[in-house]
N, C-alpha and C positions, 0 to 999 in steps of 0.2 A: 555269319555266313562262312562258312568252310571251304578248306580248297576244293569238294565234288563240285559242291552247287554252286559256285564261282564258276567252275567246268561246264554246269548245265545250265547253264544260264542264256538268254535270249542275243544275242550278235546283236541286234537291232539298238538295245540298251546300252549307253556310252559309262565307260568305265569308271569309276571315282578314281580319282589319283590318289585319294588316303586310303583307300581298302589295302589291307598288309598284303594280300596277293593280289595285288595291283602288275606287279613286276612279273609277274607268272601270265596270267591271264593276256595282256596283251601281245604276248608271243606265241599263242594258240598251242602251249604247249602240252596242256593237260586240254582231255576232251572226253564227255561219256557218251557212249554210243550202247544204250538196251546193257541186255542183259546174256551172262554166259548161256552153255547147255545146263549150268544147274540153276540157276536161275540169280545169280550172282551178280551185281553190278559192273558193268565193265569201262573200266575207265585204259585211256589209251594215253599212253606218254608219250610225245614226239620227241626223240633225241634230237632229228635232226633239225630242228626248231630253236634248240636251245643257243644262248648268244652270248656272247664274251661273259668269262664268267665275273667279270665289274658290272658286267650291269644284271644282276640276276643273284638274289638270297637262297642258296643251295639248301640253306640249312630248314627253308620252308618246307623243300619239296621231300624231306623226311620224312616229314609229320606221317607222311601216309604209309609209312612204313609196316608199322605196327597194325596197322587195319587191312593189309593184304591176306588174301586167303590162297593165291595163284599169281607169279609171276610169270609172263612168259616175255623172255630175251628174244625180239627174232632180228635175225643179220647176226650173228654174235662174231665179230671175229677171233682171229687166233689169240689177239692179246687178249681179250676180255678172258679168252678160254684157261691162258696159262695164269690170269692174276687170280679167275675163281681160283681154282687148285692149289694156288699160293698160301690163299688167306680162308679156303675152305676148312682149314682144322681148328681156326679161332672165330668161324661165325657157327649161329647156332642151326644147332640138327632142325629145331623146327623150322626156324628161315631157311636153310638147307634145302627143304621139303617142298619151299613152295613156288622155288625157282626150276623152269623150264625152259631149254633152247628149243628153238624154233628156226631151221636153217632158211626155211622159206615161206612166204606168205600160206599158200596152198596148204601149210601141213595145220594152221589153225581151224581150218574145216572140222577138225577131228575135236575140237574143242570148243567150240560156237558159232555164231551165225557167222559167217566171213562177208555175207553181205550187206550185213549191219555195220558195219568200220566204217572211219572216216580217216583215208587213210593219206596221206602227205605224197602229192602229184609225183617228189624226189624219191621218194620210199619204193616207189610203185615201180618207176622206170629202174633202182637198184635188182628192185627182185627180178624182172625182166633183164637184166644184163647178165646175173647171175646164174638166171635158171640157165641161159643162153650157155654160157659155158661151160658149165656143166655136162649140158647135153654131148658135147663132141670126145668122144673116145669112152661113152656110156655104152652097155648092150642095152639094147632094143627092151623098152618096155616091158610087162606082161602083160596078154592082154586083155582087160577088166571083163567080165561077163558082165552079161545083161541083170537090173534089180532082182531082184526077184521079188515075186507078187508075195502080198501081205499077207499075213497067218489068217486063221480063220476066225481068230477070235484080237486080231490085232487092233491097237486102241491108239496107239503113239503114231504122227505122222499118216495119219491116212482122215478121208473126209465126211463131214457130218454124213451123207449120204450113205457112204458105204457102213457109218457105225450103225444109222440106223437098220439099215436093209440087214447086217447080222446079229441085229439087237430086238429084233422080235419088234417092231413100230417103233420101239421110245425113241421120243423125239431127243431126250435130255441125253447124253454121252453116259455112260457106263463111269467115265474115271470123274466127272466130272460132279453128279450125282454123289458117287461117294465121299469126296472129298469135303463136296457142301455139306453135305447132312454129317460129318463127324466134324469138321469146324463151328458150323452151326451148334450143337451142340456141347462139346467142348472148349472152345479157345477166343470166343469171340470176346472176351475181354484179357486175352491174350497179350501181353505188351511187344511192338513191334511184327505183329504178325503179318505176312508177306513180302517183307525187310529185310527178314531174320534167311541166311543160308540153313544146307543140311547139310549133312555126310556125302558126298557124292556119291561111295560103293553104295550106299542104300537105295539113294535115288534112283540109278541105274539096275539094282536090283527089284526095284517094286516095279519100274517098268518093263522089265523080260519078264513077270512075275502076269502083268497086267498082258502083254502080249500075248503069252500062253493061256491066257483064260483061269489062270489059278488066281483063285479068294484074297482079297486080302485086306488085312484086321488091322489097322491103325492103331489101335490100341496098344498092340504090344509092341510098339516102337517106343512111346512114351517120348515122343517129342512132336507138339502141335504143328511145328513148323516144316516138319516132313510132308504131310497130305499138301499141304500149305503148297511149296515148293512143288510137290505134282501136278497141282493143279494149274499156275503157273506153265511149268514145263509144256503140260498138254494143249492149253494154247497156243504158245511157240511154235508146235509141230504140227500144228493143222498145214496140210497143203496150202489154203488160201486162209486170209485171215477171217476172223469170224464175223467183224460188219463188213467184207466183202470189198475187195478191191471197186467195186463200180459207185462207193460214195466217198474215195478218197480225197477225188478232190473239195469235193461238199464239204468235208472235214476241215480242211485245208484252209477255207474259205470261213469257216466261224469266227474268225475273230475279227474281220473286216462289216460283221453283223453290228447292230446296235445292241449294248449289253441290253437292253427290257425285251429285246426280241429271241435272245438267243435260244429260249428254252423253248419258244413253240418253235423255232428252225430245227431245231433238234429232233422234235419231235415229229416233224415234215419228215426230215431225212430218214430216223427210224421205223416210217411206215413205208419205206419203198424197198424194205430188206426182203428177202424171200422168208416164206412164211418158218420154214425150219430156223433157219437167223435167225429171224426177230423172238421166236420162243427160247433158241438158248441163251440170247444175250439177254431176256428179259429177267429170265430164273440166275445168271450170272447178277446181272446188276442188281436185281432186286436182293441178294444176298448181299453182296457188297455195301449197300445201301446199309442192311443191316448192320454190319463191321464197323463202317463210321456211326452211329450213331452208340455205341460201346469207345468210343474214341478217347473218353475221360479218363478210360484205363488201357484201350490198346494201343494211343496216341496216332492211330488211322484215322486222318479225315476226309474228306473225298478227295482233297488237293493231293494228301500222300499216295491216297490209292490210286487216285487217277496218275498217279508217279509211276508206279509199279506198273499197274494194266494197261494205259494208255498204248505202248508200244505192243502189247502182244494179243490186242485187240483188232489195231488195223495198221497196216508197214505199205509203203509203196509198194505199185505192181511192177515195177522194172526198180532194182540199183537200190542202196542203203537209204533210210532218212536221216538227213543230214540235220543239224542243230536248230536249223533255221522251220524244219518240220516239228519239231517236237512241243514246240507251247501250243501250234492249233491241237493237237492230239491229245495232250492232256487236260486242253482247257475245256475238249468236247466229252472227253473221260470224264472230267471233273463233274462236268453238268447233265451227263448223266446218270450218277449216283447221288449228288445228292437231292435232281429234282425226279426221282424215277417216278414216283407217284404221278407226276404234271406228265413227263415225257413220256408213258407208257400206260396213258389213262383208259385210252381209248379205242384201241385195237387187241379184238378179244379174238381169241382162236381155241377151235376145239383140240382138246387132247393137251391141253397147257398146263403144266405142272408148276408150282413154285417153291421155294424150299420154305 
């Protein structure tokens, strides 16, 4: 076990005293919450958690050094500022690269769910004292205009409804459709695939790409793990999640089921989706399903996948899901990818496409 999944791991569960980040975990210092805007793991390090450094092996909390794709610093003060710049000509350009200040809570909006965080009560009441002072001897604002309404061919952040109504009926999403049928097709024995990041400028380019209605060829990216990552992202950005806030707590509530029972509960709950949900989660899962059974070579099994999708399938309707959320969510991921054939036997609707 590594220090992520030491991170993700159930609160409920009592700690081994011989696990090597033993000393870590008990101080709630490392913790993962979902995943960035590119579809990237986010794990969150509490400084102010950290405790005399005798009781506590710094030299663990390295290891993850090398495995960051994005750091962001927030609270940075003036010293941390003048010792970067000190020691900034002997560390490297690419570590360099992947460090971000962040003066305030607020400015991580601009980089991922901010309401997915599990953020430290102390943390919170700093950014509030902060912002506070700030504010006095600032000019006024400017003043934000109103969204503006979605393109006509927009596909990121807006809801199954409106995709259908500018998609000519199809029930199945425009980004969603394509992504399956070129992973289908190519990469489903893919190793690590929905695990794996992409390029960010890409990612953000195929989506202004997708927004404007212009075509676009997977192919000449020549990386599986891009569609991959879109697809992902376009989940994330649905308005409401796509088994729908009104079975969260049903969700919630799966593991308190008998394990022989859980897969027809499953299947209760997925017949009370509206009929649009329940066809695109069907053509999702049912894909998925696929990917695990290729697991020999992409090492996705429904437990992995259900890792990955779990959160961007259904999130509470009010405030972050905390750590104490995330096993029922995955374990109802889990069960239904790998019993979709059982959970999805039974309710058949017209116009239902599969991939």
């Amino acid at each position: 076990m590594n220090l992520e999944k030491l991170a993700d791991r159930d609160d409920e569960v009592p700690l081994d005293l011989n696990h090597p980040f033993y000393d870590v975990a008990r101080h709630g210092i490392v913790q993962v919450a979902g995943d960035d805007n590119c579809g990237r793991k986010l794990v969150i390090f509490s400084c102010c958690r950290m405790p005399p450094s005798h009781q506590l092996n710094h030299q663990k909390l390295l290891e993850y050094k090398k495995n960051l794709k994005a750091l962001f610093v927030v609270h940075p003060t003036n010293f941390i500022r003048v010792l970067w710049n000190i020691f900034k000509p002997i560390i490297s350009h690419k570590f360099g690269k992947k460090v971000i200040y962040v003066n305030y809570l607020s400015e991580l909006r601009e980089h991922l769910n901010y309401d997915q965080l599990i953020i430290a009560p102390e943390v919170i009441r700093y950014d509030e004292k902060l912002t506070a002072s700030q504010k006095e001897g600032l000019p006024q604002p400017k003043r934000i205009p109103p969204p503006r309404p979605p393109l006509p061919q927009q596909q990121f952040g807006v809801s199954l409804q409106y995709l259908r109504e500018k998609g000519n009926g199809e029930f199945i999403p425009l980004v969603m459709r394509q992504t399956v049928q070129f992973l289908k097709q190519n990469a489903l024995q893919t190793e690590g695939l929905f695990r794996r990041s992409a390029n960010v400028q890409i990612i953000k380019e195929i989506q202004k790409q997708y927004n404007l209605g212009k075509p676009i060829r997977f192919e000449e990216y020549g990386d599986e793990h891009i569609p991959a990552v879109i697809l992902k992202t376009f989940l994330r950005e649905l308005p409401q999640p796509l088994l729908t806030p009104q079975i969260y707590d049903q969700v919630q509530n799966i593991g308190i089921v008998e394990s022989s029972l859980r897969v027809t509960r499953c299947k209760q709950i997925m017949q009370r989706l509206p009929e649009h949900n329940y066809i695109v989660v069907k053509y999702l899962i049912c894909f998925l399903n696929m990917v695990s059974q290729e697991s020999i070579f992409n090492k996705m099994n429904p437990s992995n996948l259900a890792c990955v999708f779990g959160v961007n399938l259904i999130w509470p309707p009010k405030g972050p899901a905390t750590l104490h959320a995330l096993p029922p969510i995955n374990m109802f991921a889990e069960l239904l990818i790998e019993y979709y054939s059982q959970v999805f036997s039974s309710r058949f609707l017209p116009n239902e496409e599969l991939p």
